[in-house]
N, C-alpha and C positions, 0 to 999 in steps of 0.2 A: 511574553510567556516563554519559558522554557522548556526544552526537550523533553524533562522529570512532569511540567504539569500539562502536557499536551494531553491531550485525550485520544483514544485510536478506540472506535466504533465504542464510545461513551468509557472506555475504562478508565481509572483517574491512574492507574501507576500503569503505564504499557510496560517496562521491563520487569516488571515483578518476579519473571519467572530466572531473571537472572540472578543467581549468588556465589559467592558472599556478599555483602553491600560494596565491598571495593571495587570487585568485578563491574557491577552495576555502576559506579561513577564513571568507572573508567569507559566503559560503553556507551553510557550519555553522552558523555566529552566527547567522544568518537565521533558521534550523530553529528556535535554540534562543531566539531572544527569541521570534519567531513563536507557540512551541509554550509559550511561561511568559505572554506578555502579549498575545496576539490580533494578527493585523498590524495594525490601523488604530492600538492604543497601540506598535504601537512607528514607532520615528523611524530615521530611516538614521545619525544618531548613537550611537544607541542596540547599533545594527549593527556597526558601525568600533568602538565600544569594546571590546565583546566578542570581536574582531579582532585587538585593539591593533594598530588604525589610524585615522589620521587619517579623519574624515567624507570631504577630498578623495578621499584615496586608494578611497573605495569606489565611487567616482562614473568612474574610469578603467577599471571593469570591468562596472557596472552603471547603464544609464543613468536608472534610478528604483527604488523597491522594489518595485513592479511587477513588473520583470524579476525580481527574485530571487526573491518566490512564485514565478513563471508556471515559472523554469527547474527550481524546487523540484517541483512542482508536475507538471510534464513528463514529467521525470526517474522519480519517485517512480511515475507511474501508468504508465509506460514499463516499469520494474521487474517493478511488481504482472503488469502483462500478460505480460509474456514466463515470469513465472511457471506462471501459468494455460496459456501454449499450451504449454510444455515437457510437462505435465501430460497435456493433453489430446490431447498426438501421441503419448504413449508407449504401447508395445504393456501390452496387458493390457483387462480387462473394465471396461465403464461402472463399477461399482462400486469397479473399484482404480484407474480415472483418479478416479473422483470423490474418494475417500478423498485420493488423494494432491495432487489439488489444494486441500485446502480443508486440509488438513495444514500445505501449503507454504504457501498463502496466510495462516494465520494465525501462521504460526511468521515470517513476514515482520512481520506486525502486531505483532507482540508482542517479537520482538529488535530491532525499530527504531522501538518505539513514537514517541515525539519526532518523528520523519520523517514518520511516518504519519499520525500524531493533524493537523499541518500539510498536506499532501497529501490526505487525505480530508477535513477539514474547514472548509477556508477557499476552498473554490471559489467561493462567492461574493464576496470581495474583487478577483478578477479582474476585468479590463476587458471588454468586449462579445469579442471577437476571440481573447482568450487564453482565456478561458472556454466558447466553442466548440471549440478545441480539446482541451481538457481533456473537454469533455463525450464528445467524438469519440472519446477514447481510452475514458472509460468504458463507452461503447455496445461496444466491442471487448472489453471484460472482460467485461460483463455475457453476450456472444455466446459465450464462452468454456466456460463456466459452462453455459449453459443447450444448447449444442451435446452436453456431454458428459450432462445430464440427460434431453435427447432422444433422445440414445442407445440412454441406458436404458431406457428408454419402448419406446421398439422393438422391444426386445432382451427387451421381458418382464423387466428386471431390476429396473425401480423402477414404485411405481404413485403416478404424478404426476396429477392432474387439470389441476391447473394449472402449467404448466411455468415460465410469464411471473415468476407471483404467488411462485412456489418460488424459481427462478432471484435473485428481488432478497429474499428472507428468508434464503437462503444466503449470501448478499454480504453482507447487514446485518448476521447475526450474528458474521461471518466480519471484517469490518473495525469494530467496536465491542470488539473485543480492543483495541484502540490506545487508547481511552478509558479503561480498567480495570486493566491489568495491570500488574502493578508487578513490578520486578525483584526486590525484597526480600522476596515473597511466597512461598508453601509450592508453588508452580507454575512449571516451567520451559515457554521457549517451545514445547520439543517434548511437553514433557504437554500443554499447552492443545492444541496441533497435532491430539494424535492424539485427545484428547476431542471435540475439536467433529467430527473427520472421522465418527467413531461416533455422534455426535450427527445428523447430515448424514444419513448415511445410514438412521437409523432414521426422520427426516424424509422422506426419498423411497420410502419401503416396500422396503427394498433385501430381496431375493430370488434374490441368482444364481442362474441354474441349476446343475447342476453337472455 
């Protein structure tokens, strides 16, 4: 499957919001040399080819590779988040926001692995400036997450000691799906979804009332 027909939380085109179409190839190609050879081995050649386009031609939409992580990058953690708050505004009990977040977020991870495994992993090839905002959006997922396990907390539905320490063990095992899961395996992205959310929740002491 490729970059273009991966899915990210059920969408069937994740860059859509990028244009003109060249833009968009050229940014796929990015994903996917990114996500097979690390960005520092790949070259903006290396980009346009996977394009088919000329090296100039990718230079009229992107003024470095820089830019294409960073908007990769952006983008992909922009996603992840609005996932996470859709989750965590919807009616129902800390227990079925949490299930259903940690569902969605890894049914994201895992039907747009390639996207992902790029986006969460290459933060540190960014520059001082793009890499603070990336971090900025992180600090907003991680708030996401750990809002809806406070919740719990309060609600007597989950017995968290450490909400901090929880909060970033649910994110880690939740975005290391992108590492591992293979499309050709005996696991679709919504079985791993709804495993880990059961997983999740036996981690937080989950006890709704009823």
């Amino acid at each position: 499957m490729s970059t273009a027909e991966e899915t990210a939380g059920g969408e069937l085109q994740p860059w859509a919001e990028v244009t003109p179409d060249a833009a968009r190839r050229l940014l796929v190609a990015a994903v996917e040399a990114f996500a097979e050879r690390g960005y520092h081995a790949t070259t903006t050649r290396d980009i346009a080819g996977r394009a088919g386009m000329s090296p100039a031609a990718l230079y009229i939409h992107y003024k470095t590779k820089e830019e294409l992580l960073h908007r990769i990058s952006r983008i992909g953690h922009e996603k992840a988040l609005d996932i996470l708050r859709t989750a965590g505004a919807r009616e129902g009990s800390p227990t079925e926001r949490l299930a259903d977040a940690v569902s969605s977020f890894v049914r994201w991870h895992a039907g747009g692995r390639t996207t992902a495994r790029v986006v969460q992993y290459e933060l540190d090839s960014l520059g001082a400036d793009a890499r603070a905002e990336i971090i900025g959006l992180r600090r907003q997922v991680d708030a996401e997450v750990r809002a809806i396990i406070e919740d719990g907390v309060a609600s007597g539905d989950f017995d968290v000691p450490d909400v901090p320490g929880t909060t970033l063990a649910v994110l880690s095992l939740c975005i290391d799906v992108a590492r591992w899961f293979n499309v050709d395996g005996p696991r679709t992205p919504e079985m791993v979804g709804a495993l880990y959310a059961d997983l999740v929740l036996r981690m937080v002491g989950s006890h709704p009332h009823a």
